[in-house]
Structures are given as C-alpha cells and as structure tokens.
C-alpha positions, 0 to 999 in steps of 0.5 A, spaced: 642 515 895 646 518 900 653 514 902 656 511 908 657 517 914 664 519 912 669 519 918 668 526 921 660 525 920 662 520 924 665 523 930 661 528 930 655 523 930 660 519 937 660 526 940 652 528 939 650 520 943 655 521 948 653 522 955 656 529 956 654 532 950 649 538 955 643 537 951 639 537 956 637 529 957 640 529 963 635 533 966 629 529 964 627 522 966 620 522 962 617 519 969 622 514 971 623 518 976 615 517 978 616 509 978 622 510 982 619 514 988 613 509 987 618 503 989 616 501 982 623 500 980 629 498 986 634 494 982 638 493 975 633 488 972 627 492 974 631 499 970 632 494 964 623 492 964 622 499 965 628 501 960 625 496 955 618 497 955 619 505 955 624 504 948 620 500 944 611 501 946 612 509 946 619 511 944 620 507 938 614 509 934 613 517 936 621 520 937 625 515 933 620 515 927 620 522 928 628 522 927 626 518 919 620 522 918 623 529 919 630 526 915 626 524 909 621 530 909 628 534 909 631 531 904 626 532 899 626 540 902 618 540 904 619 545 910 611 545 910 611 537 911 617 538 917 612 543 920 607 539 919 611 533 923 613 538 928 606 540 930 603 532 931 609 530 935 608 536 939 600 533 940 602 526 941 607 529 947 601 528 952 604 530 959 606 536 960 613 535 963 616 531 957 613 536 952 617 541 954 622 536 956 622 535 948 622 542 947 627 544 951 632 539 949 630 541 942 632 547 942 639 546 946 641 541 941 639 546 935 643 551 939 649 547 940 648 544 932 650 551 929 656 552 934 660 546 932 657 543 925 659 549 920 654 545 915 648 546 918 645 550 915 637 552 919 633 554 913 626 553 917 623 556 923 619 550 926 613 552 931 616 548 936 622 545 935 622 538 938 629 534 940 626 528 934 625 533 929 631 538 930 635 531 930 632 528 924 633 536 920 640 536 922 642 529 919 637 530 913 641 539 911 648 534 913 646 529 908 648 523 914 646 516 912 639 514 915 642 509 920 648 512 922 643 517 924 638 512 928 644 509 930 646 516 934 640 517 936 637 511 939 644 511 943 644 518 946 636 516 947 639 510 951 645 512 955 641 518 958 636 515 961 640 509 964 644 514 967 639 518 970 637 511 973 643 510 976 643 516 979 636 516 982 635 509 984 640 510 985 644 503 982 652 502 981 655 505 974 657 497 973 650 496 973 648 502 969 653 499 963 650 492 964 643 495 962 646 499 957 649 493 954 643 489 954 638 494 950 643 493 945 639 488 941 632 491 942 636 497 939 637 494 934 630 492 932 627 498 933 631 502 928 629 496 924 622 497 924 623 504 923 628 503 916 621 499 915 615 504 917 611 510 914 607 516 916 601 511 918 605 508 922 607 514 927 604 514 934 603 510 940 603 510 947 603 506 954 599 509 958 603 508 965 607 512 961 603 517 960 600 517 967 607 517 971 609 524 966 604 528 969 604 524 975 612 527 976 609 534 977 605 532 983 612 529 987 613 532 993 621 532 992 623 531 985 632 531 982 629 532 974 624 536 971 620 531 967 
C-alpha cells in the first residue's frame, strides 16, 4: 500500500496543476469554444452548466478513470494492460481535434516529466500516449497516492478550461475564480466514483460534446485547436 504524498511529491503535484504549467491545455477548449461561437455560452452561469455537464458525463468516466486505470496497471508492472488502455482511449476520443488535443498534451506532459522529476523513469513505449495515461504512468513509476494524484489532475483539468473560458467568452478573472470555486464539490464526487469504479465502468460520452469537437474544425475563425 503506497503512504501519503510526501511534501515534494506534493509540490511537484501543485506544480503540474498549476495553470502555468505549458502542458499545452491552454490551447484546447474540447469544443467550449463551439458553444461559445454559437452563442450557447455568454455568462459565468452558462461556463459553470457547460463546465459541469462536461466534467461529470464525459470526462469523469473516460480521462479521470483513465489516471486510475493507467496508475493501478503501473503499479503491478503490465505494460501490456497500459498499452491496451492507451489503445481504447485513443478510440473513445471521437472527435478528431480533442484527440490530438489529448496526444498532444500527452506528449508535452511526457517531455516536461523526464526533465524535472529525476525519478520517472518511461520504461514503455506507448502507441499513443494520451495526456490521462502519460498522467497515471508518472503517478503510478513514482509511487504518488491515488487521490493526491486525482486530486492534481482533476484540478489542472478544471483550471485550464475555465481559464480558456474566461479568455473566449470572454468573462472577468473574478468570474473565472468563481466558477472554479464552485466545481469544487462536483470535483469531489467524481474522484469518489473513480476510487469506486472498475474497468467495466470506463467510457461514456455526451453527445453535444462530441458534436461541438468536431464541429470546431468547421469555425470560421477559431483561438484554439480543438
């Protein structure tokens, strides 16, 4: 059983939730920019609908599960059932922008890893390499505590969109803070239910969701890439 974070994994865990960390969220919206352009989204309240329906109908059972599969599969050393994992979220990822946008992401977090954590060590070559599964195998070679580990993800997940929000509807930072505030305890239940959930669980979508991701690539003018 792995202990409590100690307090550098902790610091380290602040740092990769930040919303300066450049792991490349800053340039996706996940098709928030969609609803935006479409009038869809216009206020704090409308971000905060958006922000909770997202969080909790598509991300909670595919990318955060995907942290606590990818993180239990490392800590039992199965590369193959890492790979495997990496493969279905890849085709879970319909729209084409957020796929990259994850494999993107994934890559740069990767990168960025190897360059300040001296004891991630990548001992797999993944076929993809999606931001959820790159974020699970770094907690899981490191030995991180599942819900610090959650805890971070969930939080530089949060902060990145809001923010992304607040620049494209565009809404004042007091707001943006507001909305992050508020998501707190919807935060909280998902990474309940993940602790909770098993493989059979994993998956789900909106799909509104999906139909604003691969909508975005129509856009005529467009500040993010997915």
């Amino acid at each position: 059983m792995i202990n409590d974070c100690s307090l550098q994994q902790r610091l380290l865990l602040m740092q990769l939730a930040d919303s300066s960390f450049p792991s490349g969220g800053f340039t996706q919206s996940f098709g928030l920019e969609t609803f935006i352009q479409n009038d869809a989204i216009k206020s704090n309240d409308d971000l905060a609908q958006f922000m909770q329906t997202y969080l909790y109908y598509t991300w909670r059972p595919t990318d955060l599960l995907a942290v606590k599969l990818a993180w239990e599969a490392t800590q039992v050393v199965d590369k193959n059932k890492i790979i495997s994992l990496d493969k279905r979220l890849h085709a879970m990822k319909l729209p084409y922008e957020s796929r990259e946008g994850s494999l993107k992401m994934g890559r740069q977090l990767g990168q960025l890893l190897s360059r300040i954590d001296k004891n991630y060590i990548r001992d797999i070559e993944f076929p993809f390499g999606h931001h959820a599964i790159i974020f699970g195998h770094y907690g899981g070679m490191t030995h991180i505590e599942l819900t610090s580990l959650l805890m971070a993800f969930a939080h530089m997940t949060a902060v990145s969109l809001v923010a992304n929000g607040v620049r494209a509807i565009p809404i004042g930072q007091t707001g943006g803070q507001q909305v992050l505030a508020g998501l707190h305890p919807l935060l909280e239940t998902c990474i309940a239910w993940v602790k909770n959930a098993r493989i059979t669980d994993w998956g789900g979508s909106a799909p509104a969701f999906d139909w604003a991701g691969m909508a975005h690539e129509r856009l005529y003018s467009r500040i993010f890439m997915s």
